[in-house]
ZAMARGU-4260 file (C-alpha; in steps of 0.2 Angstrom, whole numbers, plus 5000, padded with zeros to 4 digits):
<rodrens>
0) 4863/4822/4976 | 4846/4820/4964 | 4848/4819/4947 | 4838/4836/4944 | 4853/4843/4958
5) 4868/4835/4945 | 4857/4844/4931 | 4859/4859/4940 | 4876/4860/4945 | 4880/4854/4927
10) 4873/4871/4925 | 4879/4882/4935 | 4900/4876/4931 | 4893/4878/4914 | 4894/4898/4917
15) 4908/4897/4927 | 4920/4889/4916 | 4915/4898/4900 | 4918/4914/4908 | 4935/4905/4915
20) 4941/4900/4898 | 4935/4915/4889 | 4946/4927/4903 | 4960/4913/4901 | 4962/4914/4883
25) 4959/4934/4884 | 4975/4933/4897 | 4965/4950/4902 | 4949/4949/4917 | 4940/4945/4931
30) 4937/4928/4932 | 4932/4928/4953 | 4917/4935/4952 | 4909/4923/4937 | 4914/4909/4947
35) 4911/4913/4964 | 4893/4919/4959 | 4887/4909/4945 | 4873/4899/4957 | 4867/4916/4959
40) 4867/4922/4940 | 4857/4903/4937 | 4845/4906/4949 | 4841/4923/4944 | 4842/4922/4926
45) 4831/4904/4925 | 4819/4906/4937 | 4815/4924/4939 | 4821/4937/4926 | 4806/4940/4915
50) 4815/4943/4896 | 4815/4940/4880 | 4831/4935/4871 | 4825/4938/4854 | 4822/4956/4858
55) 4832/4964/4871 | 4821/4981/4870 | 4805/4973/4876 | 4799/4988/4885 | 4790/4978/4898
60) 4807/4968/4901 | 4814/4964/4918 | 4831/4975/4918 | 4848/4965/4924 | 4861/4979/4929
65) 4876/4968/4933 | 4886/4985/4943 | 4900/4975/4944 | 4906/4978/4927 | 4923/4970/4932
70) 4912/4953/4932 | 4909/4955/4913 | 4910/4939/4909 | 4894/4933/4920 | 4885/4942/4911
75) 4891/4938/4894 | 4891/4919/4898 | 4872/4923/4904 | 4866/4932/4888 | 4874/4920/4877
80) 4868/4904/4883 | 4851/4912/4884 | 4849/4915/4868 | 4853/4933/4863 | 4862/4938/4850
85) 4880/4932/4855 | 4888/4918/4847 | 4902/4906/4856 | 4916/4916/4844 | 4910/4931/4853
90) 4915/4923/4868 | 4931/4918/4863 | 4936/4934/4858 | 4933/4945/4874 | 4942/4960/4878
95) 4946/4962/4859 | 4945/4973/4846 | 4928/4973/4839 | 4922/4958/4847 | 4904/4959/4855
100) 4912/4957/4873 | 4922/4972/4879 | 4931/4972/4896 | 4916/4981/4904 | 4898/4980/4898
105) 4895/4995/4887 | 4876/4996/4884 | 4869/4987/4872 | 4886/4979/4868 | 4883/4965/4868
110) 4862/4965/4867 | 4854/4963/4884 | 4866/4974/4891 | 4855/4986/4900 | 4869/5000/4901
115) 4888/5003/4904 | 4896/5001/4918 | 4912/4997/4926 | 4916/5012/4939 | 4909/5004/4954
120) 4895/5012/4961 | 4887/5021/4944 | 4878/5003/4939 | 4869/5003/4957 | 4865/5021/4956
125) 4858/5021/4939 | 4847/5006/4943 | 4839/5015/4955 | 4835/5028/4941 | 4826/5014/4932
130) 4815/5008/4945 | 4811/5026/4947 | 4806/5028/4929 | 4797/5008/4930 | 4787/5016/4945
135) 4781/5032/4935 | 4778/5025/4921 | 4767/5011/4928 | 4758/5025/4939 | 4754/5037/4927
140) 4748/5022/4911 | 4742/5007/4920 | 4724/5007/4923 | 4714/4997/4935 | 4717/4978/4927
145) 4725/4984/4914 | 4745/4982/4919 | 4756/4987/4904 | 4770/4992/4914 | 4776/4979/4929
150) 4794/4974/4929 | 4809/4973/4942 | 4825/4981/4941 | 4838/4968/4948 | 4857/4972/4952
155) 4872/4962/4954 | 4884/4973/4964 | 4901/4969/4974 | 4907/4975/4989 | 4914/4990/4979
160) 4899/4997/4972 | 4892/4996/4990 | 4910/5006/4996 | 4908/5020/4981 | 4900/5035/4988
165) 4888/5037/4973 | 4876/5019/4978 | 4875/5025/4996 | 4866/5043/4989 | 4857/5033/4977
170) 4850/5021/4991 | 4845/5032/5003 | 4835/5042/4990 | 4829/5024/4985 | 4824/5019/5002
175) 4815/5034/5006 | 4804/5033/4989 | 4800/5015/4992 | 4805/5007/4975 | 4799/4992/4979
180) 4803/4984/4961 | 4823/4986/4966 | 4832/4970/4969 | 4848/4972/4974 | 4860/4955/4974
185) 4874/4958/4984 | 4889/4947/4981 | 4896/4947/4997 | 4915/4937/4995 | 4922/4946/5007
190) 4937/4951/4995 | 4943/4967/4984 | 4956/4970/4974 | 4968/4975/4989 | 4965/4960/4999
195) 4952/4957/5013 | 4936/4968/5013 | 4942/4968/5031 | 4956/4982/5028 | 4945/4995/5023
200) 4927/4989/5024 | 4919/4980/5040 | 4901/4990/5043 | 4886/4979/5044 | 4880/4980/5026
205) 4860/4972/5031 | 4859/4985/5045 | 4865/5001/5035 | 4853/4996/5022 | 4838/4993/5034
210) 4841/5009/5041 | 4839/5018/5024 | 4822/5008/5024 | 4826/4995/5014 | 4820/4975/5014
215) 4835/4965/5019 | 4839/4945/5014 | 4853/4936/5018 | 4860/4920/5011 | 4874/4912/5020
220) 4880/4900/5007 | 4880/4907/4990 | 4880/4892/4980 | 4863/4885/4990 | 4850/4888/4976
225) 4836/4886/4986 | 4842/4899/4998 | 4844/4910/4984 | 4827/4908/4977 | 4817/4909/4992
230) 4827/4925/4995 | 4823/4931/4977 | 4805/4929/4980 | 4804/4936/4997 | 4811/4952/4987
235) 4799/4951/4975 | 4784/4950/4985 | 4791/4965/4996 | 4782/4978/4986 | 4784/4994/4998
240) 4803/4992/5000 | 4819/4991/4988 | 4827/4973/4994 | 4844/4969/4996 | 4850/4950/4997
245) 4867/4949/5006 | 4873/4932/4996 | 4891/4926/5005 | 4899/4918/4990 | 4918/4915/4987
250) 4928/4920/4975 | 4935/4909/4960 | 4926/4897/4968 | 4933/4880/4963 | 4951/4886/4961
255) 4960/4877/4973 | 4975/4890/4976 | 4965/4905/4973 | 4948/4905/4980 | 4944/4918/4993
260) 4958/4927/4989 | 4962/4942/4979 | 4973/4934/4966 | 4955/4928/4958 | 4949/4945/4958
265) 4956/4954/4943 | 4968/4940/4933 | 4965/4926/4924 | 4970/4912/4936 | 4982/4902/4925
270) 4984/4888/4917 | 4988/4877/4930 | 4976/4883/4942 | 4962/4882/4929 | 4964/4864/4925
275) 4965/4860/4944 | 4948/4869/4945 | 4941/4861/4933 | 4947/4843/4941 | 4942/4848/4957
280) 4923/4852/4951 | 4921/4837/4941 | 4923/4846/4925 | 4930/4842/4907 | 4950/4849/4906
285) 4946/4848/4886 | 4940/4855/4875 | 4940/4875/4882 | 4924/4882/4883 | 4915/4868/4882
290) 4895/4869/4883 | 4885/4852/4885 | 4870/4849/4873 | 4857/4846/4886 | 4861/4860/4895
295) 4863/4874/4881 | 4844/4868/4877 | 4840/4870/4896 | 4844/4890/4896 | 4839/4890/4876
300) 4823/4889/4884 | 4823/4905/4888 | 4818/4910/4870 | 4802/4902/4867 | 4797/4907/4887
305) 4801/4924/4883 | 4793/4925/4869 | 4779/4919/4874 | 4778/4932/4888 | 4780/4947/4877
310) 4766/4938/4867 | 4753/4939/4879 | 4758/4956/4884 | 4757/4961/4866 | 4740/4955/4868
315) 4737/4965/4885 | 4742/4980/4878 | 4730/4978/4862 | 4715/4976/4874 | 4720/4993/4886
320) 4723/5003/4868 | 4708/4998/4862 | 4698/5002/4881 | 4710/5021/4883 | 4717/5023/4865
325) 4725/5041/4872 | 4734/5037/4885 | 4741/5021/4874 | 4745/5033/4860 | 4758/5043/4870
330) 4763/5029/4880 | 4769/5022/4864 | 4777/5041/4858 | 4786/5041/4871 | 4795/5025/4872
335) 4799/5028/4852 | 4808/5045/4860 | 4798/5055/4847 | 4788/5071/4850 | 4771/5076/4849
340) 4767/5087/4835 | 4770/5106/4835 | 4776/5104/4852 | 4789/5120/4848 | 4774/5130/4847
345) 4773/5131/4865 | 4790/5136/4866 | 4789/5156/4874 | 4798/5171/4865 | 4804/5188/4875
350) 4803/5204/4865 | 4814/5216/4862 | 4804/5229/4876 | 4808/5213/4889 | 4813/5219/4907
355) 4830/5210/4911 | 4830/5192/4915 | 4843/5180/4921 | 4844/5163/4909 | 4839/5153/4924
360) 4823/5163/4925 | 4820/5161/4905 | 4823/5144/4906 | 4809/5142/4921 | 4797/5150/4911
365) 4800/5140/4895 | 4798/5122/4906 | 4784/5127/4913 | 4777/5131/4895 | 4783/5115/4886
370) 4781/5102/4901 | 4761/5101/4898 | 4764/5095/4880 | 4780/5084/4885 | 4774/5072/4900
375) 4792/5064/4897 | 4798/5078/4903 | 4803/5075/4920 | 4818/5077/4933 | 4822/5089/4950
380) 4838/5098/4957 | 4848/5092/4969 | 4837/5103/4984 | 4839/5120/4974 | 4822/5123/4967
385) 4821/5141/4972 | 4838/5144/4965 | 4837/5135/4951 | 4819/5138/4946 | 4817/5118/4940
390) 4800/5115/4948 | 4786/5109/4934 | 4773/5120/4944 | 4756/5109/4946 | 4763/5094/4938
395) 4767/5085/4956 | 4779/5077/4968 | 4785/5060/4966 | 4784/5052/4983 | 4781/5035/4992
400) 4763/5033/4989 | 4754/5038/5006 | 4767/5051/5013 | 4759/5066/5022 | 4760/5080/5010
405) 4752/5092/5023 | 4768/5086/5034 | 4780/5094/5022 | 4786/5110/5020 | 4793/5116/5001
410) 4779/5104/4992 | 4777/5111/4975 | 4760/5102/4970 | 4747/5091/4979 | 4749/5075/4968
415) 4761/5063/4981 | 4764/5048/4972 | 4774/5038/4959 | 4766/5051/4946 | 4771/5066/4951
420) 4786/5074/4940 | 4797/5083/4951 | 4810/5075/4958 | 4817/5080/4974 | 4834/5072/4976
425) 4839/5081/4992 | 4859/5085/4994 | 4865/5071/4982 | 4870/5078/4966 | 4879/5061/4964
430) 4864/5052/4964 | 4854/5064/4955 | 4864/5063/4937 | 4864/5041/4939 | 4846/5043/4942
435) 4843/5054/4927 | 4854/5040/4915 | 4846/5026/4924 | 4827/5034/4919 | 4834/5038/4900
440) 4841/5020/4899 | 4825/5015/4901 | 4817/5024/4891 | 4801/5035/4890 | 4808/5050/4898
445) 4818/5067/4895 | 4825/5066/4910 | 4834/5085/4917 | 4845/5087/4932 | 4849/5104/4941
450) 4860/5112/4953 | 4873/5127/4952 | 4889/5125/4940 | 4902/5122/4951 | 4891/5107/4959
455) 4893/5099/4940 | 4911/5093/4947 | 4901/5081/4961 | 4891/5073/4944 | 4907/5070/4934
460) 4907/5052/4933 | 4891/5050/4928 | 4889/5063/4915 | 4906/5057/4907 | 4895/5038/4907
465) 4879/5049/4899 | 4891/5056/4887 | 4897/5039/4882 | 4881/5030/4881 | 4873/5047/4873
470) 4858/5046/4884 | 4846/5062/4880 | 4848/5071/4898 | 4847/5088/4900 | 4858/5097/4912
475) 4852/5114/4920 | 4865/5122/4929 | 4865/5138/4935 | 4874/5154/4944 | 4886/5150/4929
480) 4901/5162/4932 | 4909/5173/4946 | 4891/5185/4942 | 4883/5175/4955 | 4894/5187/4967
485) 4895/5186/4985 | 4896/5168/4989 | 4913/5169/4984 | 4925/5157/4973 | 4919/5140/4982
490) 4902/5143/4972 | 4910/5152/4957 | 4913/5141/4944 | 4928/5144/4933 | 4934/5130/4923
495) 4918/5119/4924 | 4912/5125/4907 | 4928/5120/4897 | 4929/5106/4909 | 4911/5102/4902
500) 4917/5106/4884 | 4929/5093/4883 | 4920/5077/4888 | 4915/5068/4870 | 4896/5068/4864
505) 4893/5082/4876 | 4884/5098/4871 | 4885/5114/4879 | 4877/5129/4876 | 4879/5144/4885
510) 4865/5156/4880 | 4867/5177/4879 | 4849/5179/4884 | 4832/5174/4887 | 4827/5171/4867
515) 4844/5162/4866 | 4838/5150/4881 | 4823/5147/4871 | 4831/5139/4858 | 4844/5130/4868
520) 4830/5122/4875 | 4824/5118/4859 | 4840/5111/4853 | 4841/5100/4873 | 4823/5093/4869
525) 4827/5085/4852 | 4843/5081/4855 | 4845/5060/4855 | 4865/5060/4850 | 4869/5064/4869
530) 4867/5073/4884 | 4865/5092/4884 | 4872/5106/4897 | 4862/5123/4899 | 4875/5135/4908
535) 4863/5149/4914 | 4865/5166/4924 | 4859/5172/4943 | 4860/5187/4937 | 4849/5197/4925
540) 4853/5200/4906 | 4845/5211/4896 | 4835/5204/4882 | 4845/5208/4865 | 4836/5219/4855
545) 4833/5205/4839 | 4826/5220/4828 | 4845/5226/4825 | 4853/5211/4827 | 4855/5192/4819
550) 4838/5181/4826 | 4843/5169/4841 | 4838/5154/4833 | 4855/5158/4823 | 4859/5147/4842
555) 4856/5132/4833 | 4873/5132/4821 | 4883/5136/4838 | 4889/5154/4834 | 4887/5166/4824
560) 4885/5184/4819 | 4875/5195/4832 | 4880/5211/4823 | 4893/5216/4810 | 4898/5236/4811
565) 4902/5236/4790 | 4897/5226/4776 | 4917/5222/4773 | 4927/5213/4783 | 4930/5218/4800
570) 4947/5220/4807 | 4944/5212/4824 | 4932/5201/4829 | 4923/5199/4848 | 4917/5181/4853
575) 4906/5179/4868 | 4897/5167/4876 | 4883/5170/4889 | 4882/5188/4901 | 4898/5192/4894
580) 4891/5195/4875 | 4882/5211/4882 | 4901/5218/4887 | 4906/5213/4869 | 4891/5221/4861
585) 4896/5235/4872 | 4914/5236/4866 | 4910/5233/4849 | 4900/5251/4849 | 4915/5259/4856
590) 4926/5251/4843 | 4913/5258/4830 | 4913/5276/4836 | 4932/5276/4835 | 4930/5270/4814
595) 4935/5251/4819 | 4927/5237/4810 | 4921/5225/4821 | 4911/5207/4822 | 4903/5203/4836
600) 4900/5184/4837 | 4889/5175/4849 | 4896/5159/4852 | 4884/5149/4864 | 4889/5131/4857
605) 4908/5125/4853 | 4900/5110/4848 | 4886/5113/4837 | 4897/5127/4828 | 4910/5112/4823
610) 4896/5103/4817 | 4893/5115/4805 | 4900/5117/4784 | 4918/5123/4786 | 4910/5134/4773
615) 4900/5141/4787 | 4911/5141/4797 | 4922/5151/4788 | 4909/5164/4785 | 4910/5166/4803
620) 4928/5169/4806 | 4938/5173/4792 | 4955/5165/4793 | 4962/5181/4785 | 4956/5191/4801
625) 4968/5186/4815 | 4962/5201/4828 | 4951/5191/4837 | 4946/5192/4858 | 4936/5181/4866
630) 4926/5185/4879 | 4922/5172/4895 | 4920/5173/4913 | 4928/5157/4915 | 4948/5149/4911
635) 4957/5155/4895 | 4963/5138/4891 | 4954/5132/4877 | 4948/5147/4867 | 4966/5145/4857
640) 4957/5134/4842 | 4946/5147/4840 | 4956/5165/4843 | 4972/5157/4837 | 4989/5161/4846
645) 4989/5178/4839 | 4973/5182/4846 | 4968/5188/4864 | 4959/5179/4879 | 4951/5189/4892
650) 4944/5176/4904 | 4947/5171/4921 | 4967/5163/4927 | 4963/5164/4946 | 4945/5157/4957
655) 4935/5172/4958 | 4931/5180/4976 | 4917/5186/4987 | 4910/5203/4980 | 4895/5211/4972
660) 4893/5203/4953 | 4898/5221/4944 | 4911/5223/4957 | 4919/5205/4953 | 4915/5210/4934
665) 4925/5226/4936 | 4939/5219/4945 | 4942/5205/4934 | 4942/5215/4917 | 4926/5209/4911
670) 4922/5228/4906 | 4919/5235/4888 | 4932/5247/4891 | 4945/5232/4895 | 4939/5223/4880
675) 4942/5238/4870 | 4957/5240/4875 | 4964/5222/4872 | 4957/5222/4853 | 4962/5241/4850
680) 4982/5231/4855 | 4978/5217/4843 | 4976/5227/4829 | 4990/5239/4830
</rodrens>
């Protein structure tokens, strides 16, 4: 072995035996994965990623998803000997409280975590997303020798991220696009919590992958760094196709009772075991975490490298704002996540006289006013266009470069290319709401995501990631309630909006009308605290007549009064949300005529209402009037912190059926006569 060879391997047990010693004195980890693919981490990391350590939101950065999340550690050990800023107490205080280095990556905790990750499958999925948004952006900005976007999204994943239904949507969508900036490494140890891969998991993961279309390495030993770089650059020079490198490595490699086996996977290894590791790899039993001089100011390089690189990007970017000062202007706008002035003056409103409208078809006519000022605007619908009405008409598909558009039915502009802004994500709502955080993790975008409610259930897992990494995505869903009618109870969704409700950082809005989908619009596009959810109607709604009523951008505090039948406080009040407001309108009249005094409150947000004054809020609900009905085509549960126990709930305790939407209304007791009669019981 050459001395540069020692150097290396000096290295490369470097990372290993930090992240050993670091899940060791946690008694809490992974430390398999570390181990068995730190040569792989070097390799990448020293001779490839393009970073600067200094400042980890370099928009021109290469992004490192490590999908793995369980494998923490790597990527800690990674960022810390690198330079960013992560200090060796950081290190020794993983997996507790308040410390830099939680169990999983959560992004940008610690800095240079792209996202957060940890359910297997979601890392892989988003980082598709991002070499989405790396190709659009690129298309639409760079100019002919002018490159101001031009990085690669890599991917550490394990074999479960490649078993997690999620990464295979995500892939295939990949594949077919042709993100040939993607660069999967696939650390193929052959082992899973469980045991063997071999129990549960033997396809051939090359061939699935070159049948998607992707570029396939493979790499037989996984600590042969020269392997792994040849195979790296083969990936990179492979710019039609998303590249996976299949890297057999072993796990807890070095431990001498636990290698390749399962007990490295998810415990530290032990004392004992630990030592004999060390021992066994020529390594130091004492002190822990011990990190050589010389090889600290090896990867410490990494500073003055990266910095130099953003330097003369810096410098690039100077010359193409001086050569197309526009298009530098708003590429800069957008990756701040600011909008253009008097952008809400495009915003549509419906008058009084308006003929009835579904939400869904409000909303299609406010995105298609908005999205010619907002080119961050941008997303698709999981192959529900025409139901959903989430095309941006003229504004073009993104496609591979090259494909036939004439060949393709359903096109809904001529632009096929990394520029175009719709999004057609086929039949993988899965994929779709990764992709969507992947393109808002890197920034630059609104992304927006669409298909019918009951179809949000498929996008759980990433939303709840969304929620917690408050990405701004916007969520269109549609055909919102049992009103869609005759596709029966499998498409009706019922408790999807209170299941919406309770994810943290999430906002809902469930407008009454098309002037109250204006505004919740409005409220979606500024948003930057976390992901909003548009719940909209098939069917049509009549347009409230404001000139009697309380203005819709009242929307904007979460509820409030649509219409009050005295000046003195009412004896019941009426909350709705969405179509069902018209039926309390309704019932309040009836109320009315009979000498009742009744509030009718519009309620399109929980969440923005609790973010009100309790002054205002209050105002809105008296605690002295206890009569109070809510209103909802979906489950009861819930609406107690707002009705109290002594109110009433007319909603839904059953899963819809197949039937005409008035007929399904009727049945179900979503009628102004029903509502009458349950607020006429409350107040006797």
């Amino acid at each position: 072995m050459t001395k540069e060879e020692k150097f290396e391997q000096r290295c490369i047990n470097t990372i290993r035996f930090l992240a050993a010693d670091a899940v060791e004195k946690a008694k809490s980890g992974h430390p398999g994965m570390p181990m068995g693919a730190a040569a792989m981490a070097y390799v990448l990391w020293r001779r490839h990623v393009k970073h600067n350590p200094a400042n980890p939101l370099w928009i021109d950065r290469d992004r490192v998803v490590l999908s793995a999340g369980h494998a923490s550690m790597l990527l800690y050990a990674m960022l810390y000997l690198t330079g960013y800023d992560i200090t060796l107490e950081d290190i020794q205080s993983f997996r507790q409280w308040g410390s830099k280095t939680p169990g999983h990556p959560e992004r940008c905790q610690p800095p240079g975590a792209e996202m957060t990750t940890g359910p297997l499958g979601q890392g892989l999925a988003s980082a598709c997303g991002i070499a989405l948004a790396e190709a659009h952006l690129a298309a639409t900005y760079n100019r002919p020798g002018q490159d101001i976007i031009r990085h690669f999204t890599y991917v550490l994943a394990s074999d479960g991220d490649l078993m997690e239904g999620v990464s295979a949507e995500a892939c295939s969508l990949a594949g077919h696009l042709g993100l040939g900036k993607l660069i999967v490494l696939y650390d193929d140890n052959g082992v899973c919590l469980a045991g063997s891969t071999g129990l549960s998991f033997t396809e051939d993961v090359g061939m699935r992958f070159a049948a998607y279309g992707w570029h396939v390495e493979k790499v037989d030993e996984g600590n042969d760094t020269s392997a792994i770089d040849a195979a790296i650059s083969k990936a990179k020079a492979e710019t039609n196709r998303p590249s996976i490198i299949c890297v057999r490595t072993t796990i807890g490699y070095g431990a001498p009772n636990k290698e390749n086996t399962s007990d490295a996977h998810g415990s530290p290894l032990g004392k004992e075991e630990l030592l004999a590791a060390k021992k066994r790899l020529g390594w130091p039993a004492e002190p822990d975490f011990l990190i050589p001089e010389e090889v600290l100011a090896h990867f410490r390089e990494a500073l003055k490298t990266g910095q130099d690189l953003e330097n003369q990007w810096e410098k690039r970017f100077s010359g193409y704002a001086d050569q197309y000062p526009e298009p530098a202007r708003e590429f800069q706008r957008i990756i701040a996540g600011t909008l253009p002035d008097d952008w809400e003056s495009a915003l549509p409103s419906f008058p009084d006289d308006s003929k009835d409208m579904a939400t869904r078809k409000a909303s299609e006519t406010i995105m298609q006013a908005v999205a010619p000022r907002l080119p961050e605007l941008m997303g698709g619908s999981a192959d529900l266009n025409p139901s959903t009405f989430t095309w941006l008409k003229g504004l073009g598909d993104f496609q591979k470069p090259g494909t036939d558009s004439n060949a393709v039915k359903g096109t809904t502009g001529s632009q096929w290319n990394f520029a175009g802004r719709n999004i057609h994500f086929g039949v993988r709502e899965h994929a779709m709401a990764a992709m969507i955080n992947g393109m808002a993790i890197h920034g630059g975008f609104i992304p927006y995501a669409s298909t019918f409610l009951t179809f949000s259930d498929y996008m759980r897992p990433s939303i709840r990631l969304a929620a917690m990494m408050r990405l701004r995505v916007v969520y269109v869903f549609t055909h919102d309630s049992i009103g869609l009618g005759e596709d029966g109870p499998t498409h009706q969704p019922i408790e999807q909006v209170m299941n919406l409700r309770c994810i943290p950082n999430m906002t809902v809005i469930r407008p009454a009308d098309a002037n109250e989908t204006a505004e919740a619009w409005k409220y979606a596009l500024q948003n930057q605290n976390g992901p909003t959810a548009l719940i909209l109607t098939r069917q049509n709604l009549p347009v409230l007549n404001r000139s009697e009523l309380e203005p819709a951008e009242c929307l904007q505090r979460g509820a409030y009064i649509l219409w009050d039948s005295s000046t003195i406080l009412p004896q019941v009040i009426l909350l709705a949300t969405g179509s069902e407001v018209e039926i309390a309108m309704a019932a309040a009249r009836k109320l009315f005529a009979e000498g009742l005094r009744v509030r009718v409150v519009s309620m399109p947000s929980w969440e923005l209402f609790e973010l009100q004054p309790p002054e205002y809020r209050d105002s809105i609900l008296p605690a002295s009037v206890r009569a109070r009905v809510s209103v909802e085509a979906g489950v009861r549960i819930g609406w107690e912190r707002h009705v109290g126990f002594d109110g009433a709930m007319v909603g839904m305790d059953n899963f819809g059926a197949s039937a005409p939407a008035k007929v399904l209304y009727e049945k179900f007791g979503f009628t102004a006569d029903n509502v009458v009669a349950v607020a006429k019981t409350l107040i006797k």
